[in-house]
C-alpha positions in Angstrom: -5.5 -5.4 32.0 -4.6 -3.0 29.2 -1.9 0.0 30.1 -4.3 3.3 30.3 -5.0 3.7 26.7 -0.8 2.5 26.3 2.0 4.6 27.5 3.9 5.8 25.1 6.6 3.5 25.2 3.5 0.9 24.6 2.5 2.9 21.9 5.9 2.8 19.9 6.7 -0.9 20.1 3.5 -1.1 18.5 3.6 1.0 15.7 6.9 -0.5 15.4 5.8 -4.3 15.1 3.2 -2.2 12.6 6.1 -0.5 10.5 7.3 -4.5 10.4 4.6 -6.1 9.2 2.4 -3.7 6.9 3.9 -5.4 3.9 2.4 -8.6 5.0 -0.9 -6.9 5.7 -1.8 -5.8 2.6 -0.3 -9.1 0.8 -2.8 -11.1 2.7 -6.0 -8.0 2.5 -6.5 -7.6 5.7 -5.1 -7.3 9.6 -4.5 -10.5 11.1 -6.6 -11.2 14.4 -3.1 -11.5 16.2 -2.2 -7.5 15.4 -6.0 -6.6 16.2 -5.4 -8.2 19.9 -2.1 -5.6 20.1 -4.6 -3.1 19.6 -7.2 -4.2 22.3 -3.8 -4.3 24.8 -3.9 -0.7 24.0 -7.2 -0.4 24.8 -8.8 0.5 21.5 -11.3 -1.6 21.9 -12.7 -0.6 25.3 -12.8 3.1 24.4 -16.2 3.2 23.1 -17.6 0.4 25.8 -20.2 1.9 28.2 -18.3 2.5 31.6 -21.2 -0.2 33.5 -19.8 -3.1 30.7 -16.3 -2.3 32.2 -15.3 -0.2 29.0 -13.5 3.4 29.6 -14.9 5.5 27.1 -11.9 7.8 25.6 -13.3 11.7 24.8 -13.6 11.8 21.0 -10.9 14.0 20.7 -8.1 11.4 22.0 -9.1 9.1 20.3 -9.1 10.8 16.8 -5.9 11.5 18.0 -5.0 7.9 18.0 -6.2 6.7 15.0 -4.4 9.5 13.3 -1.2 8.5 14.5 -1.8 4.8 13.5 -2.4 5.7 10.1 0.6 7.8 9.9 2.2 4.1 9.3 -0.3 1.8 7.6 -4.1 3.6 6.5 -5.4 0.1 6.4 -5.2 -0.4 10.1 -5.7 2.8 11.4 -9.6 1.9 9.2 -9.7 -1.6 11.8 -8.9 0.8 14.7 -10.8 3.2 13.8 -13.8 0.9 14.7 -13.1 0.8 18.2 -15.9 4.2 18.4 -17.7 1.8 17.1 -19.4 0.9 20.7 -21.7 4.6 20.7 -23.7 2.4 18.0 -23.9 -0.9 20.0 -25.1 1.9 22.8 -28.4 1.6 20.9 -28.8 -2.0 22.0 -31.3 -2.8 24.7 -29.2 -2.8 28.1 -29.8 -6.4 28.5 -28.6 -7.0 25.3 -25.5 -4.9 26.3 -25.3 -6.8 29.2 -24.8 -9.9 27.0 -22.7 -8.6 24.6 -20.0 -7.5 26.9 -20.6 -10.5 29.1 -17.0 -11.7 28.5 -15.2 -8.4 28.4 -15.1 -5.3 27.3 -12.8 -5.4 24.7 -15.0 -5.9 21.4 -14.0 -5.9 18.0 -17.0 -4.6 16.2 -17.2 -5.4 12.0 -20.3 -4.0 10.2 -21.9 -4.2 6.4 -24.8 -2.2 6.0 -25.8 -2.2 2.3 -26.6 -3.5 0.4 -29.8 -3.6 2.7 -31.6 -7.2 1.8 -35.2 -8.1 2.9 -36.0 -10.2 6.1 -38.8 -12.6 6.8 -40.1 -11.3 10.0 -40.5 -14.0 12.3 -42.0 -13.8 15.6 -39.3 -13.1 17.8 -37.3 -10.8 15.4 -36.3 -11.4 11.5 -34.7 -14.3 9.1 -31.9 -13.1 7.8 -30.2 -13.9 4.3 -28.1 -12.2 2.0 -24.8 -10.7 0.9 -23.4 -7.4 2.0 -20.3 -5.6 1.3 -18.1 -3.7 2.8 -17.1 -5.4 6.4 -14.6 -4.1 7.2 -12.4 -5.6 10.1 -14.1 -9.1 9.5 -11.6 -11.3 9.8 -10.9 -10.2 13.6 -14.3 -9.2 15.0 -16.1 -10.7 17.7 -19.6 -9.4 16.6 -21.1 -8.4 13.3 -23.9 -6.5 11.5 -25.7 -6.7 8.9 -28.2 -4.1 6.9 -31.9 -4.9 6.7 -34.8 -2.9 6.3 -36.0 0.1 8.4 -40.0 0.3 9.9 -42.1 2.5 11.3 -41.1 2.2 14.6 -37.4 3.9 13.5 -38.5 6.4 10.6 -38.3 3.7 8.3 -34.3 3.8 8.5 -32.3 0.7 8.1 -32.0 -1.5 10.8 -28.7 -3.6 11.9 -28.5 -6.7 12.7 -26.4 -8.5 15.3 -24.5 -11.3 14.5 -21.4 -13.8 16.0 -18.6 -14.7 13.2 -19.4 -18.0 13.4 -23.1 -17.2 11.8 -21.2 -15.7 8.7 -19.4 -16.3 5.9 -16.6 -14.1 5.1 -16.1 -14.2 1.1 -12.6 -12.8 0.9 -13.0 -10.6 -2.3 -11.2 -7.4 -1.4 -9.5 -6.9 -4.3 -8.2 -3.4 -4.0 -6.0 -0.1 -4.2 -6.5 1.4 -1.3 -6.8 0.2 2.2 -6.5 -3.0 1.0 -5.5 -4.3 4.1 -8.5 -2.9 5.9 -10.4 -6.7 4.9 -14.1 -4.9 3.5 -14.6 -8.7 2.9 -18.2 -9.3 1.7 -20.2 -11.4 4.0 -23.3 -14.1 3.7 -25.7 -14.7 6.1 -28.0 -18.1 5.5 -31.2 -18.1 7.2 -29.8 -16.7 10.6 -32.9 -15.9 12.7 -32.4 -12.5 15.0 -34.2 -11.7 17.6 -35.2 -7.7 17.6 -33.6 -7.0 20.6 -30.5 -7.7 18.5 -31.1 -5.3 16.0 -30.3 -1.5 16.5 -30.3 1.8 14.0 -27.4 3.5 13.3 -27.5 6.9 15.2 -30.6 6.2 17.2 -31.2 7.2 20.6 -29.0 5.5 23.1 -30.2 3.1 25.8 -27.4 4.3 28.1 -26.9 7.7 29.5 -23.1 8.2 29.6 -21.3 11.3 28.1 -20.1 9.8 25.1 -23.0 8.6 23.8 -24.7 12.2 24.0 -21.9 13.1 21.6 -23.0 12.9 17.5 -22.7 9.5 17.1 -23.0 9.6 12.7 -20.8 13.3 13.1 -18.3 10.9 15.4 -18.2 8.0 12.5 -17.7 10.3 9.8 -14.2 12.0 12.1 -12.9 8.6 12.7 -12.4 7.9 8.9 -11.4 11.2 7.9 -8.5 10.8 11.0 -7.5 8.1 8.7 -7.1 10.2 5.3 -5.4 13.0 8.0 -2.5 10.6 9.6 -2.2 9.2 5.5 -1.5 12.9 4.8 0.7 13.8 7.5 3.0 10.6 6.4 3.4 12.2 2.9 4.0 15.4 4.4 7.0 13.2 6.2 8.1 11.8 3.2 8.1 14.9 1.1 10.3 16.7 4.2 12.9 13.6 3.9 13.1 13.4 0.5 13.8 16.6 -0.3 17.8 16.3 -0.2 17.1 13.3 -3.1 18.5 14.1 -6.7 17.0 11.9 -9.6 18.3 10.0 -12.3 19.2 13.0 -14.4 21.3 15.0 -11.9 19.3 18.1 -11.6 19.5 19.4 -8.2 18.0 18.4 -5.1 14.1 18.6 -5.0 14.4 21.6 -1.7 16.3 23.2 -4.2 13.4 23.9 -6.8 11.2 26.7 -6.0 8.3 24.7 -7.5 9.6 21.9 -4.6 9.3 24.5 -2.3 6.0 26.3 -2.5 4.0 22.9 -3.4 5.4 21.5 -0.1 4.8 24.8 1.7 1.1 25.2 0.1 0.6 21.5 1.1 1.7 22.2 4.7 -0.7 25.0 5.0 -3.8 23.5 3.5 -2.9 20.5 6.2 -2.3 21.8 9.3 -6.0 24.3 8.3 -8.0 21.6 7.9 -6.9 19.8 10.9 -7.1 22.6 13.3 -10.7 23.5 12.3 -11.2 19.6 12.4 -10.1 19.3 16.1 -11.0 22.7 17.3 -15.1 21.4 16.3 -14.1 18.1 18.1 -12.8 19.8 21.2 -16.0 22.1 21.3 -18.1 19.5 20.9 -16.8 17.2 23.5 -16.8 20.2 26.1 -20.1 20.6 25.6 -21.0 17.2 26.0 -19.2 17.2 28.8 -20.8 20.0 30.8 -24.2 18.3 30.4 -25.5 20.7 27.3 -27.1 19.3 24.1 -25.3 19.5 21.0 -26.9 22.0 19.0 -27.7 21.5 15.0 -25.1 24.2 14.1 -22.2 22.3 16.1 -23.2 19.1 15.0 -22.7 20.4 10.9 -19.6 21.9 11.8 -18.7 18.4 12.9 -19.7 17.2 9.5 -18.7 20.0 7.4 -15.1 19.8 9.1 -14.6 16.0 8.8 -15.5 16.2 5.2 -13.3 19.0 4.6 -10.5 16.9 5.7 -10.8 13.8 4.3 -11.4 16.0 1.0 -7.8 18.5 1.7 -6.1 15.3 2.6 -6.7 13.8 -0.4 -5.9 16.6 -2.0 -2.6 17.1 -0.1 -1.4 13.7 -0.9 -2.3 14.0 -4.5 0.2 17.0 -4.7 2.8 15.9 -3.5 3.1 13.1 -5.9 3.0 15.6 -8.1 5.5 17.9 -7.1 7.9 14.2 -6.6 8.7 13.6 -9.6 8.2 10.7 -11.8 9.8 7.8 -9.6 6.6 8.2 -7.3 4.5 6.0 -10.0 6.2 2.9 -9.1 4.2 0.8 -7.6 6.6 0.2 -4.6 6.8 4.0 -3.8 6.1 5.2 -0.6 4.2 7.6 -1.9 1.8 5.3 -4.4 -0.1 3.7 -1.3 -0.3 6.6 0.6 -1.8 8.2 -2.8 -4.9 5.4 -2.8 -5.4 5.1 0.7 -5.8 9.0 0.9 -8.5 8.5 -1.3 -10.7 6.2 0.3 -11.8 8.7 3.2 -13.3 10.7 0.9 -15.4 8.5 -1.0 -17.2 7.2 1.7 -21.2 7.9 2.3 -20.3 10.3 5.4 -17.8 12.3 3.8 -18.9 12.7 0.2 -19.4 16.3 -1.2 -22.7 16.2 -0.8 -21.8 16.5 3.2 -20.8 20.3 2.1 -24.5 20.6 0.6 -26.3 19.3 3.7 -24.1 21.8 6.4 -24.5 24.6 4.4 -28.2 24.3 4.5 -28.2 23.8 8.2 -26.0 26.8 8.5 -28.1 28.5 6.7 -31.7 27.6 8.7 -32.7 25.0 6.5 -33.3 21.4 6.3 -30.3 19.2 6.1 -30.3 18.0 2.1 -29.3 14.3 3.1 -30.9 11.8 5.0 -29.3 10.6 8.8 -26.8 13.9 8.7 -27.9 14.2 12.3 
C-alpha cells in the first residue's frame, strides 16, 4: 500500500534516486518501468482512479503541485507523471469496462497516441484497428494504451480512442529528440487488433462515473498538467541562475550578481514567474472549490483554466530562454545545466492544448463568443 500520496521523506529519496539517474534517462529516451513503479509507490498512479476502483483521486491542485516539483529535477519524467490525471479520461469508459481495467489494481500507468487518427474497419462488435501513431508518451512502462481513430455521429464526430494492452503494440523506439527526450513519445503500430466499442472512449466526453474529480474540466485539467511541467523546468533555472550568480567566467570580469544587467534579467524573470504561476493556481484552486461544493463549472472558469495554463507554459518558456541569455556564453554547451532545461521548457508550449491559438479561443469566450477551436471545453 502506497504512503498517502508519499510523506515527504518519501518524496525526497525519490527525487533523489531521480537527481541520480536522469543522465541515464535521457541516454536511453525514455523512464525505465523500474522508476515508473517508484512513482506508483507514491501514489501517482492512483490519483486519478475512481474512488469505487480503489483509486484516491488527489484535488487537481495537489497534484499540479507534484508534478511541478518533479520536474524541477528531470522535465522528461515529471511528462510520464504527469499522466497519472490521466484516469478523468479512462472515466469515460463504460463502468464495466472500468471495472475490468482496474481489476488488478488501481495503480495504472496510462500511455496514449492520438494522431495521427487512422481509419478502422468497423466490425461487429467494435473496430479493426491498424496503423501508426505518434507521440506515446510513457510507452515503455504503461499498462494500457490508446490509440486515435475516427470520430461518429454518436460523439460529434470527434476522434475516438482506442483501448489497448502493451502486448497488442509495437513500440518503434524513434524518439530522437531535444527536449524531453526522456519522456519515450515512441511511435506505436497496431496490426489488425480488433476492439470492442466498449473499449473505446472520447477524450473529454461525459463521464460514466459521478465523482468530484471527474466534474472538473477534464481537456482544461490536461492542458495544466503539462504546463506544471514547463513551470517546475522554469523554477529549476530560476535555481540555477540564483546559485550561479557568485560564478566569474573565463575572462575575469566580475561575478554575474555583480552586473546590473545580471540583476534585473533575474529580477524581471522572477516576476514574470511567480505571476504566471499564481494566476495559474489561483484558477485551479477556484475551480476545484467549485467542483467541490457541487456547482458546475461555468464557461468563463473553464477559459480561465485554459487561458492560464497556456500563459504558463508560454512565460516559462520565456523565462528559461532569458536566463540563458543573461548566463553568458558557457550556457551553450551542450552539458549545461541550463541547455536541457532550455529545450524541455519548450516542449509545453508547443503542444495542441497550449498553443497560442489557446489565447484566441478564451478571449472569445470571455468575450460571449464561440470558442475559436474545437474540444476547448
Amino acid at each position: 500500500m502506497p504512503q498517502e500520496f508519499g510523506g515527504d521523506a518519501a518524496w525526497e529519496v525519490v527525487l533523489a534516486e531521480l537527481a541520480e539517474r536522469r543522465e541515464e534517462f535521457h541516454a536511453q529516451s525514455y523512464v525505465p518501468p523500474d522508476f515508473v513503479g517508484r512513482l506508483k509507490e507514491l501514489g501517482l498512479f492512483r490519483a486519478s482512479t475512481p474512488a469505487r476502483f480503489g483509486g484516491e483521486p488527489m484535488p487537481p491542485p495537489e497534484f499540479l503541485r507534484r508534478v511541478e516539483r518533479i520536474s524541477a529535477v528531470d522535465g522528461s519524467t515529471g511528462w510520464v507523471a504527469g499522466f497519472g490525471s490521466a484516469g478523468t479520461y479512462l472515466a469515460c469508459l463504460p463502468v464495466d469496462t472500468q471495472a475490468e481495467l482496474y481489476a488488478d489494481g488501481p495503480d495504472l500507468v496510462y500511455g496514449g497516441a492520438m494522431f495521427p487518427v487512422n481509419p478502422v474497419t468497423p466490425t461487429e462488435r467494435g473496430y479493426l484497428v491498424k496503423g501508426r501513431w505518434r507521440f506515446a508518451s510513457g510507452c515503455m512502462a504503461a499498462d494500457v494504451l490508446s490509440v486515435g481513430i475516427p470520430g461518429d455521429a454518436d460523439g460529434d464526430n470527434r476522434p475516438r480512442a482506442a483501448m489497448l494492452r502493451p502486448e497488442q503494440v509495437e513500440i518503434v523506439q524513434n524518439w530522437d529528440v531535444t527536449g524531453m527526450r526522456a519522456s519515450g513519445s515512441f511511435d506505436v503500430v497496431v496490426d489488425g487488433v480488433e476492439v470492442p466499442r466498449e473499449w473505446t472512449f472520447i477524450r473529454g466526453g461525459g463521464a460514466s462515473v459521478d465523482e468530484p474529480l471527474y466534474h472538473y474540466p477534464t481537456i482544461g485539467y490536461q492542458a495544466q498538467v503539462h504546463a506544471a511541467v514547463g513551470l517546475g523546468v522554469a523554477q529549476a533555472a530560476l535555481d540555477f541562475a540564483a546559485q550561479a550568480g557568485s560564478r566569474t567566467g573565463v575572462t575575469g570580469a566580475p561575478p554575474l550578481a555583480d552586473r546590473a544587467y545580471y540583476r534585473t534579467g533575474y529580477a524581471q524573470a522572477v516576476a514574470s514567474m511567480r505571476s504566471a504561476r499564481a494566476f495559474y493556481y489561483e484558477l485551479a484552486e477556484e475551480v476545484w472549490a467549485a467542483v467541490a461544493a457541487g456547482r458546475e463549472v461555468t464557461d468563463e472558469q473553464n477559459a480561465l483554466v485554459r487561458l492560464s495554463a497556456s500563459h504558463l507554459a508560454a512565460t516559462a518558456a520565456q523565462v528559461v530562454h532569458e536566463v540563458c541569455g543573461i548566463s553568458g556564453t558557457a550556457t551553450i554547451d551542450n552539458g549545461h545545466p541550463l541547455q536541457r532545461m532550455r529545450q524541455d521548457s519548450q516542449v509545453p508550449a508547443l503542444h495542441a492544448f497550449l498553443m497560442p491559438s489557446m489565447y484566441d479561443a478564451a478571449g472569445a469566450v470571455l468575450l460571449g463568443q464561440p470558442p475559436t477551436v474545437p474540444g476547448f471545453r
